[in-house]
N, C-alpha and C positions, 0 to 999 in steps of 0.2 A: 393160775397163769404161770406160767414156766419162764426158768430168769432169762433166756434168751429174749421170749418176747417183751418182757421185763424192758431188759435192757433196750431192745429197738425202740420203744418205746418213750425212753428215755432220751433217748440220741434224736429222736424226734422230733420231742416235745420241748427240753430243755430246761425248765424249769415248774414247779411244783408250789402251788398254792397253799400254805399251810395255812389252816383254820384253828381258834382255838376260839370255842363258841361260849360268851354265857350264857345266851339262850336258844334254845331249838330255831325258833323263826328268825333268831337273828343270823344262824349260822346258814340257815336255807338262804338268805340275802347273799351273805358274803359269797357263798359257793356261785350262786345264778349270776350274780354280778361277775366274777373274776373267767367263768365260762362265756358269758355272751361276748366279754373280751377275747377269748379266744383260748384262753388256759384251760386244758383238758386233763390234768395232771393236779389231782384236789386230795390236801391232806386235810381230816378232821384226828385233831387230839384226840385222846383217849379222855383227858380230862376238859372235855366239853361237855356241855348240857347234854344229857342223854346222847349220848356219841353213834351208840351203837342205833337209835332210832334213826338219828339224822342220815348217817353211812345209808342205810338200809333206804331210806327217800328219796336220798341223792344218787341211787343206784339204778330208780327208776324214771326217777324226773330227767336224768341228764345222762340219757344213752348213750352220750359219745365221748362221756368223762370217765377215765378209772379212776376211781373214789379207793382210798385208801384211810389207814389212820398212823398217827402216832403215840408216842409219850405212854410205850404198854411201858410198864414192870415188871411184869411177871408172867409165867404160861398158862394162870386162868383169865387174865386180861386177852392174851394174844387169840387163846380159844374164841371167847366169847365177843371178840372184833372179827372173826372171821365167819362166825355164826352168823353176824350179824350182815355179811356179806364185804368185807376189808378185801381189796383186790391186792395191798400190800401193807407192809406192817412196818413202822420204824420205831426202833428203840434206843432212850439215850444212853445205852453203855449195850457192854458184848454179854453174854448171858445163852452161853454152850446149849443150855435144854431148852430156854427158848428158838436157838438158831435150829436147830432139831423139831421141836414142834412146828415150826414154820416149813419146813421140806417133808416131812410128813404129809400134810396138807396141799405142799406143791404152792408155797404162796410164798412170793419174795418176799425174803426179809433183809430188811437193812440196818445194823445194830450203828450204835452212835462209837464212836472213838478217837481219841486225839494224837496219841502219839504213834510213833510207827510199829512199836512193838501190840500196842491194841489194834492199830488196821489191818496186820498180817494175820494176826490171832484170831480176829472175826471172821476173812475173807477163808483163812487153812479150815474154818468151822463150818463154810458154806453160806454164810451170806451170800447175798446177790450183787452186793456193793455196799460202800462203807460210807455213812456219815460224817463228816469229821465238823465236828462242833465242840466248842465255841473256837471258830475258826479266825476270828477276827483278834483273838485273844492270844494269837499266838501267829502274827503276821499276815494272816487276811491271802489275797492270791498269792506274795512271795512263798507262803510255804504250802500250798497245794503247788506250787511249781516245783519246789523243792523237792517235793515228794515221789516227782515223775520219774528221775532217775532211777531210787532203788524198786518202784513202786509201780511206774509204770504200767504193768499190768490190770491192777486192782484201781476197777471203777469207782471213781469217790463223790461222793457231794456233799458242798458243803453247806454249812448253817449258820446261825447265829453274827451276822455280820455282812449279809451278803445286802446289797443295797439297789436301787432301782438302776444308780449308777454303777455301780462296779459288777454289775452279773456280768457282763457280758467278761469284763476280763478274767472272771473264775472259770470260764470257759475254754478261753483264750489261753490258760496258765494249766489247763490238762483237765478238769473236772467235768463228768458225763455230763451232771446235770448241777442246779442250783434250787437250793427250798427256802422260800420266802413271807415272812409272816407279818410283823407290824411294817415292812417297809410298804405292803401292797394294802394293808388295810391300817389307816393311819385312823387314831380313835376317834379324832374328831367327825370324820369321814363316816364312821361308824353310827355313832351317837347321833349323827342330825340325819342317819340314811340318807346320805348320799351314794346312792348305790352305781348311779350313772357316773360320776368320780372315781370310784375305782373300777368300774370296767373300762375308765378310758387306760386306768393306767397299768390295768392287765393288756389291754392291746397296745401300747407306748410299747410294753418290755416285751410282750413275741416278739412289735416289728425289730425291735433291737439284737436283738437273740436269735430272728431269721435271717 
């Protein structure tokens, strides 16, 4: 997929379901549940049960999600999520031969990075747009707003801190999109399969976000 449509994509959808599965059927839950909500935009970690099986299921089951992953390392992880059929790849740090085997392939990559000198570094490397995590850890929307100024340009989304309540103002504060992971699948919620619980609150946070 090319970062343009990447990015429409993104501007679209607005926020991104991360999954991080401990077992295969449990992550096929979380995914159908956060889609019948309305989130079309599903990240399964790298380090989930069988990731690349799940990616590969979820590509079929749910033709109107682009099913991507996260949490690669390295450029035989990033290969083999794409093999696996990964429509996009996110990585917690910047990693040049990764961002390179990712455009090779034509598949957005979005590296992790926190300060300004690592978001410039990733986006002058060809990312598609830049992660900034753990963003909560370093002022939460005031500093993705901060960032707009020099930064402007370079599409960012943030992580680790984004909340059901505050996405929408990460949005609001300059960020393409937002990726969400224990806030939309709370464990308890998990554990008793209440699966109809969080697709109420994958569809709370669209209408929020539309």
């Amino acid at each position: 997929m090319p970062n343009q449509i990447w990015l429409s994509q993104l501007e679209k959808h607005r926020a991104i379901a991360v999954i991080r599965a401990p077992h295969i059927e449990v992550g096929q839950q979380m995914a159908m549940a956060v889609a019948s909500g309305g989130m079309q935009l599903i990240e399964i970690t790298w380090n989930s049960d069988r990731a690349g099986e799940l990616i590969s299921q979820l590509r079929s089951k749910l033709p109107a999600c682009i099913v991507g992953t996260g949490t690669l390392f390295n450029v035989q992880q990033l290969q083999d999520a794409i093999a696996s059929g990964a429509q996009f790849l996110f990585t917690p740090h910047v990693d040049s031969a990764m961002i390179q085997a990712a455009q090779e392939k034509n598949v957005p990559i979005i590296p992790g990075a926190l300060t300004p000198t690592e978001i410039v570094t990733a986006w002058s490397q060809g990312a598609s747009c830049v992660k900034v995590f753990p963003v909560q850890a370093v002022g939460g929307t005031n500093y993705i707003k901060s960032l707009q100024g020099p930064l402007g340009e370079i599409p960012l989304i943030p992580t680790g801190g984004v909340t059901l309540e505050n996405a929408k103002e990460f949005l609001q504060a300059g960020a393409i999109a937002v990726g969400l992971s224990g806030e939309l699948f709370p464990q308890k919620l998990v554990i008793e399969g209440n699966w109809s619980a969080i697709a109420t609150q994958a569809k709370n946070l669209m209408q929020q976000l539309g």
